[in-house]
N, C-alpha and C positions, 0 to 999 in steps of 0.2 A: 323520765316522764316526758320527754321532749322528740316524740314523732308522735303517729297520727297524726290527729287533725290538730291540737295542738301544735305538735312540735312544730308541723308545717307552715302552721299563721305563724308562730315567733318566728320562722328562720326567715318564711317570708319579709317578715316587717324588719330584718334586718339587713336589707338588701342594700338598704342606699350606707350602712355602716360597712359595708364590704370592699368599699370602693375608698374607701383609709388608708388598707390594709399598703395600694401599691406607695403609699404616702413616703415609706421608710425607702424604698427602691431608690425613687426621683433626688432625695435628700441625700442621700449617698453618693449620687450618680454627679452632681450639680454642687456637693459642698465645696467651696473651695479649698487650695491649699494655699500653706503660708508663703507671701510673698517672699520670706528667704527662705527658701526649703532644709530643710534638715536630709539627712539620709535617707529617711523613714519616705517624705514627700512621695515621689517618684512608686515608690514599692507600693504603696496605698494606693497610689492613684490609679496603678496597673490592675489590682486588687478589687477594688470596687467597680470597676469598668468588667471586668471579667465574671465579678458575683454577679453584675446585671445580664450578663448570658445564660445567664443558670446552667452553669457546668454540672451540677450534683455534684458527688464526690471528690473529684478533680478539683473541686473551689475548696473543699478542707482542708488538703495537702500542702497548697498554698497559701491555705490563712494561717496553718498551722507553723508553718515554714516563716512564716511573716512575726507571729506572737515570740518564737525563738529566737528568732533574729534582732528584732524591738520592743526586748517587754516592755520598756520604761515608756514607749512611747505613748502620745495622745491619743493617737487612734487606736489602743488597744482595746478600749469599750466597742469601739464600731465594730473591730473585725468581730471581737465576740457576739455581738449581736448580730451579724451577717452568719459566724455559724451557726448560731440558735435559729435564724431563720431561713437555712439550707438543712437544716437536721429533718429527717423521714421519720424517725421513732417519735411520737409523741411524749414518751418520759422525758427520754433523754432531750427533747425541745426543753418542754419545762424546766428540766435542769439547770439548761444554758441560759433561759430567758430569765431566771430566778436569782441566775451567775451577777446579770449584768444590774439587775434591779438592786442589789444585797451590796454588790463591791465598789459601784462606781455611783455615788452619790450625788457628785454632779453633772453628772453626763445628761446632756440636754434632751435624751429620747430614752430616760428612762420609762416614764410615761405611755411609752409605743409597749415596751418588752414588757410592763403589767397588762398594758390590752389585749398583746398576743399571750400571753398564760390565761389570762378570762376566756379568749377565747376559745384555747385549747381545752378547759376547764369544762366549756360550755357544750363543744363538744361529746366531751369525756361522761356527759350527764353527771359530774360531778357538782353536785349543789351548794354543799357545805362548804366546799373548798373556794368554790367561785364566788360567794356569798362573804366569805371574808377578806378573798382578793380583790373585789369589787368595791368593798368598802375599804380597802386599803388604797383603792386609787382615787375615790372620792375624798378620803382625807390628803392623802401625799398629792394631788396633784389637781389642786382647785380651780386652777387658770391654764388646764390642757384641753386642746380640741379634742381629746376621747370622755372630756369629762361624762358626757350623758351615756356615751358608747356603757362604760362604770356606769352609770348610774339605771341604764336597763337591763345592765346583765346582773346587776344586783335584784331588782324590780322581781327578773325571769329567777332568779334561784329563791326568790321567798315565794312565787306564785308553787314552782316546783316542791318546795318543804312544804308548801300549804302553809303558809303564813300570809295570809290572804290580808288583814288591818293592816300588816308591816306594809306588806306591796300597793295594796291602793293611798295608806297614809305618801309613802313615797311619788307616788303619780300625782296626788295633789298636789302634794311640794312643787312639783315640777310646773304643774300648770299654774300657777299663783307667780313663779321667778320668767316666765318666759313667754312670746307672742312669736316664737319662731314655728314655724307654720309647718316644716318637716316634724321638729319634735312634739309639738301639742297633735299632731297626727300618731304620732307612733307612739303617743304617751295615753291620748285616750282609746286608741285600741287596745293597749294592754288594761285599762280600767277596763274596757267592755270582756275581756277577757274572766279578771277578777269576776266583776259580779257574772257571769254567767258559770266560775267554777262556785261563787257562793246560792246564787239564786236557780241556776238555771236559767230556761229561752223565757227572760221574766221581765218586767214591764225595765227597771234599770238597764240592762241587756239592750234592749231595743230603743232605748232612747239613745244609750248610746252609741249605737249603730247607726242610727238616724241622725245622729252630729256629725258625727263621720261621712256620712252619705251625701249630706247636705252643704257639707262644709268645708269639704277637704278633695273635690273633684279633681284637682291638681295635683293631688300627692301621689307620690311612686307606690305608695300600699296600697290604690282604688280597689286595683282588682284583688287584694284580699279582704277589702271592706266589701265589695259586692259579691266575693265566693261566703262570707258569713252570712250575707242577708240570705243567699238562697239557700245556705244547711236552715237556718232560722225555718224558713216559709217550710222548708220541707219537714222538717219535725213538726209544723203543725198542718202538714197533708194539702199545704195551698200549693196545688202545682204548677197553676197559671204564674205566680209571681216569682215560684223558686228558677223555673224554665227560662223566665223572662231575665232573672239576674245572668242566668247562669249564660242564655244566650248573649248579652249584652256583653261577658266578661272576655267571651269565642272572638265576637266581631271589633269590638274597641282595644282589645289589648291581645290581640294572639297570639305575642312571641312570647304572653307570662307563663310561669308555673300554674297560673289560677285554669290557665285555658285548657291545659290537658285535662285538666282533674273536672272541670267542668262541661268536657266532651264526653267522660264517664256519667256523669250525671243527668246529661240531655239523655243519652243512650237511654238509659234507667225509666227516664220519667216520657219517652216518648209512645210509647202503648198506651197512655192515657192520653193522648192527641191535645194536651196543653196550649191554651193561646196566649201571646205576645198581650201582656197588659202591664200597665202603669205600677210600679212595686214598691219605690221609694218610700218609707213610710213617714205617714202622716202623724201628726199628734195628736188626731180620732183614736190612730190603730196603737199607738203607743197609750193611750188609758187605755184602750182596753183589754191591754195584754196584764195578767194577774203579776201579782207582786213575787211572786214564788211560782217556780214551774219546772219542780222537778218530777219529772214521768221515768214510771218503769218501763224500763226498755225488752227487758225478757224476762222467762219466766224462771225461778231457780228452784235448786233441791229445797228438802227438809232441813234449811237453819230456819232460826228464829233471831232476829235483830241480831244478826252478828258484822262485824266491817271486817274487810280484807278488802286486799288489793290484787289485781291481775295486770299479766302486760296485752296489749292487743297489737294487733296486728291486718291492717286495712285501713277501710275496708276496700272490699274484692265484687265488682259488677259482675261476676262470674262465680259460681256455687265450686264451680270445679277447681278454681285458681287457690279457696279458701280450703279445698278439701287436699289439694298439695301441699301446702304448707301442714296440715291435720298431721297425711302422711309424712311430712319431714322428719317434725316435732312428738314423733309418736313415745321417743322416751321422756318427756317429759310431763309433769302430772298435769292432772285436769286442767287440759286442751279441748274446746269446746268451739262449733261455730255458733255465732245467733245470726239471726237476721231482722237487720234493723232499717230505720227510713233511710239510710245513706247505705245499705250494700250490706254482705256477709264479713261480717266481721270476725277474726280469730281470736280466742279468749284463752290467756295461757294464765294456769294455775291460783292457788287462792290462799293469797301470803297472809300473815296476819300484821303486817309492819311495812314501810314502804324499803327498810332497810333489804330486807330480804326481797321484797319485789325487783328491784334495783341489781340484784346479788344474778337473779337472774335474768334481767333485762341485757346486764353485761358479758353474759356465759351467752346469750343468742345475738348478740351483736362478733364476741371474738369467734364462735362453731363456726357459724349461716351468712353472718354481715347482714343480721335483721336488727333495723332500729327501731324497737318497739316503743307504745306507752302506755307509761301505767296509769293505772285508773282506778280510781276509789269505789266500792261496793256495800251498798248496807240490803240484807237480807230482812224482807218482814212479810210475814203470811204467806209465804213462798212464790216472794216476787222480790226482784233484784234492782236497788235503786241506784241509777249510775249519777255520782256526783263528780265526775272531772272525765275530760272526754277522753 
């Protein structure tokens, strides 16, 4: 469920948790050894000086070489987790990183080797799995600086299962224990999230985009706070103000991700000769956006109130780019384009469960290296209601 425009804002918003990640390197790099050194000393320390070259392969043989030589020793938790975080296969990561979390109970970074399974996990779109590993590091590990890291990848696999109370009751939590100015940013973008997978572009939705807007001009997710207000404006056809975000995201931040995507969107909205106005929104325009605003976005076959799910794929400012993917995807079933206020978007299949939507999301990520998202669909009077983007 995590590409699209989805996936994109989560991965977005977790940009500044990405910079953690070198947290294990430097600690490795920097730990000391014991003033009387053992045998082991010396062999570690060549060891971890070498794993921070990133040899690939060549760093296994030798850690490998090292665990033989010193199993008894201290450092055996480290090197293990230095293989787990040299390993290329994603199982076998997990494997390693599960090694070190399972066997060595007091090893001071075990904490690190649950964050890196979450986020392999998170990758993996695996929800269930990350959802109980998340809360496994919320409870094991209540005074670690990944705590919140756990506690929005937990957040992101209940919005994912559509466990939508679980995820926002948890955001609340969050904002009630804390005044830290990065996490009450990236904690009410994900509520603004929630209610717009419960309500749709609905008066909650907007309000809290406009806390965001208003309140958080500092934070590292701006430019995915001002790429939501212009999909916002443009699902309801204001083009002057979607233009205006979309422009302000090009010229204020254009080394972000928001900026390419929002070069597609000027493109889009430029045959309507859109002008530069004031977009921010007020809290005139927040009453007067409906408390519910969920809109059919295409038109559908002959069901009658049925849900299923499909994965997508975009969307594509070009008819032709969406009709390649058509042609990629030709073996597999109803593959449809529509076109919608954000592009031609690709609509694959019509699962009756997210299990099986999922079944195939992961067959077009290992063929194609397509990371789609799935999206909830309720049919009635032969119009297709899209409730999750």
């Amino acid at each position: 469920m995590k590409s699209g425009m989805l996936k994109v804002q989560l991965l977005l918003v977790k940009k500044q948790a990405k910079r953690l990640i070198p947290v294990l390197f430097l600690l490795l790099l920097v730990m000391p050894v014991s003033p009387n050194p053992d045998p082991a000393d010396k062999n570690f320390n060549d060891l971890r000086i070498y794993f921070n070259s990133r040899p690939g392969k060549a760093f296994d043989r030798s850690a490998n070489d090292f665990l033989k030589k010193f199993p008894k020793s201290r450092y055996v938790p480290d090197v293990r987790l230095m293989l787990a975080e040299n390993e290329g296969d994603a199982e076998l990561a997990l494997e390693k990183f599960r090694a070190v979390v399972k066997f060595y109970r007091y090893y001071p970074h075990r904490d690190y080797a649950l964050y890196r399974i979450c986020q392999i996990l998170d990758l993996k779109s695996d929800w269930k799995e990350l959802q109980a590993e998340a809360l496994s590091g919320i409870k094991l590990f209540p005074d670690s600086p990944y705590l919140f890291e756990f506690k929005f990848l937990y957040i992101t696999s209940c919005i994912m299962l559509e466990e939508y109370d679980r995820a926002k009751n948890e955001c609340i939590k969050i904002t009630e224990k804390t005044h830290d100015y990065t996490i009450l940013s990236r904690t009410i973008f994900l509520l603004a999230e929630i209610d717009r997978k419960i309500t749709g572009n609905s008066r909650a939705y907007i309000y809290n985009l406009r806390e965001l807007a208003v309140g958080f001009k500092s934070s590292e997710i701006y430019p995915s706070i001002l790429f939501k207000l212009g999909n916002f404006y443009e699902s309801r056809d204001e083009k002057d103000r979607s233009f205006s975000a979309y422009t302000d995201i090009v010229r204020n931040f254009p080394e972000s991700p928001e900026a390419e995507m929002s070069l597609t969107r000027i493109e889009i909205l430029k045959p309507a000769n859109p002008k530069i106005v004031q977009y921010i929104p007020d809290m005139e325009m927040v009453n007067r956006t409906s408390t519910i605003d969920i809109s059919p976005d295409y038109a559908a076959g002959n069901y009658d109130n049925e849900i299923y799910y499909s994965i997508t794929i975009g969307p594509f400012s070009k008819i032709k780019d969406a009709d390649s993917i058509v042609n990629l995807l030709k073996n597999y079933d109803h593959v449809r384009i529509e076109n919608t206020t954000l592009g031609h978007i690709v609509y694959i299949g019509r699962h009756p469960d997210t299990e099986r939507a999922l079944e195939t999301r992961i067959r077009l990520a290992e063929e194609y290296g397509i990371n789609g998202n799935i999206v909830r669909f309720s049919d009635h009077q032969s119009r297709s209601y899209i409730y999750s983007d």
